[in-house]
C-alpha positions in Angstrom: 10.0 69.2 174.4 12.2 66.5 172.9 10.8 62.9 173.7 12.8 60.9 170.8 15.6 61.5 168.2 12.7 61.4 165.6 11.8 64.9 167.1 14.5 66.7 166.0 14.8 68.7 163.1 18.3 68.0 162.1 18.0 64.1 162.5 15.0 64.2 160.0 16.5 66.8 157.3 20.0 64.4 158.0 18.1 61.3 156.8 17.0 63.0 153.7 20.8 63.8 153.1 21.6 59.8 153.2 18.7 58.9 150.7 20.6 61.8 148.5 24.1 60.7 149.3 23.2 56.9 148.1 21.7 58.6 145.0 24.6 60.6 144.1 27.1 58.1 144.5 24.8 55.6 142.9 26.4 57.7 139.7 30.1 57.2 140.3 32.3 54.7 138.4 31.6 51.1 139.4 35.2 51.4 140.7 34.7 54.6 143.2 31.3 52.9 144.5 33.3 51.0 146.4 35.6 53.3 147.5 34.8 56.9 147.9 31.1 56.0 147.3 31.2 53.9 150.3 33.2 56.3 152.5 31.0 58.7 151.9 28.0 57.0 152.3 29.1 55.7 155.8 30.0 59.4 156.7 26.5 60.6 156.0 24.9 57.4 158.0 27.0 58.5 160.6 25.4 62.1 161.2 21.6 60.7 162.1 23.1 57.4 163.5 25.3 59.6 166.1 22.2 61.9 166.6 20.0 59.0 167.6 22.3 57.0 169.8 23.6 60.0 171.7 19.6 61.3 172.2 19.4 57.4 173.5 21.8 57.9 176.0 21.6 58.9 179.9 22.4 62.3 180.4 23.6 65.5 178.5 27.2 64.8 179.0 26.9 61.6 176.6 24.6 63.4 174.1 26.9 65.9 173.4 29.7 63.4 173.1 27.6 61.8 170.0 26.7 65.2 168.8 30.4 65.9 168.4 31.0 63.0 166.7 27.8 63.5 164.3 30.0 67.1 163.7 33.2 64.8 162.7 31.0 62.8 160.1 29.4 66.3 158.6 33.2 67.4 158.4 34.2 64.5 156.6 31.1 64.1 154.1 32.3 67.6 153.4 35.7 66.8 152.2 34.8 63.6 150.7 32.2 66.0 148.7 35.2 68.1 148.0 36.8 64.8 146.6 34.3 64.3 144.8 34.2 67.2 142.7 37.8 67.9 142.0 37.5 63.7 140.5 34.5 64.8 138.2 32.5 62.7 139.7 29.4 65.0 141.0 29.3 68.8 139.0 28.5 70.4 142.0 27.7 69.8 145.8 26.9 73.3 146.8 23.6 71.9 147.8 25.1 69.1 149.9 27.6 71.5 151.1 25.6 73.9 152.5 23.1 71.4 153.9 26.1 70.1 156.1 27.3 73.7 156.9 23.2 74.0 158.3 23.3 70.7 160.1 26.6 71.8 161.6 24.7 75.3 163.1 21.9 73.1 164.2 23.9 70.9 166.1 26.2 73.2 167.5 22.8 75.2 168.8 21.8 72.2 170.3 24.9 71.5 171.8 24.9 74.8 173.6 21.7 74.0 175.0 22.2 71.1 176.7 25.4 72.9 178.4 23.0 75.6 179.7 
């Protein structure tokens, strides 16, 4: 049984992803810090924000509604990954990537849950 955001698996590995998002971008050129770094930092504070407010809310119907947005953010970190690379600015975010593609599963399971 769910009591709290805190409970869930993909709202605990997602916060782990920010602490590694902030790292990463920590390394970009002072310029891109402030640009992509910052775009994508917000993306991946989105995920485990959306989680939590959506879990706060009344009702499946307005969970889910976070959850899908929490889906938009993993989509975006994705691209903004993407980005990343093709600039040179990270060698590779397989990792990363495949930690989102994860999150995504998990979310979309949980999703189908709270329809049934």
């Amino acid at each position: 049984m769910v009591k709290s955001h805190k409970d869930l698996k993909v709202w605990k590995e997602s916060m782990l992803l920010v602490k590694d998002v902030y790292e990463m971008t920590n390394s970009f050129p002072p310029d891109e810090r402030f640009t992509l770094g910052q775009q994508m930092r917000r993306s991946a504070i989105s995920i485990p924000s959306n989680i939590a407010e959506g879990a706060g809310r009344r009702g499946n119907k307005e969970w889910i509604r976070f959850l899908n947005i929490a889906l938009g953010s993993i989509s975006e970190l994705e691209t903004q990954l993407e980005i990343a690379k093709v600039l040179e600015f990270v060698n590779d975010p397989t990792k990363e990537i495949e930690q989102l593609i994860y999150f995504r599963r998990m979310i979309l399971k949980l999703i189908a849950s709270l329809n049934s």
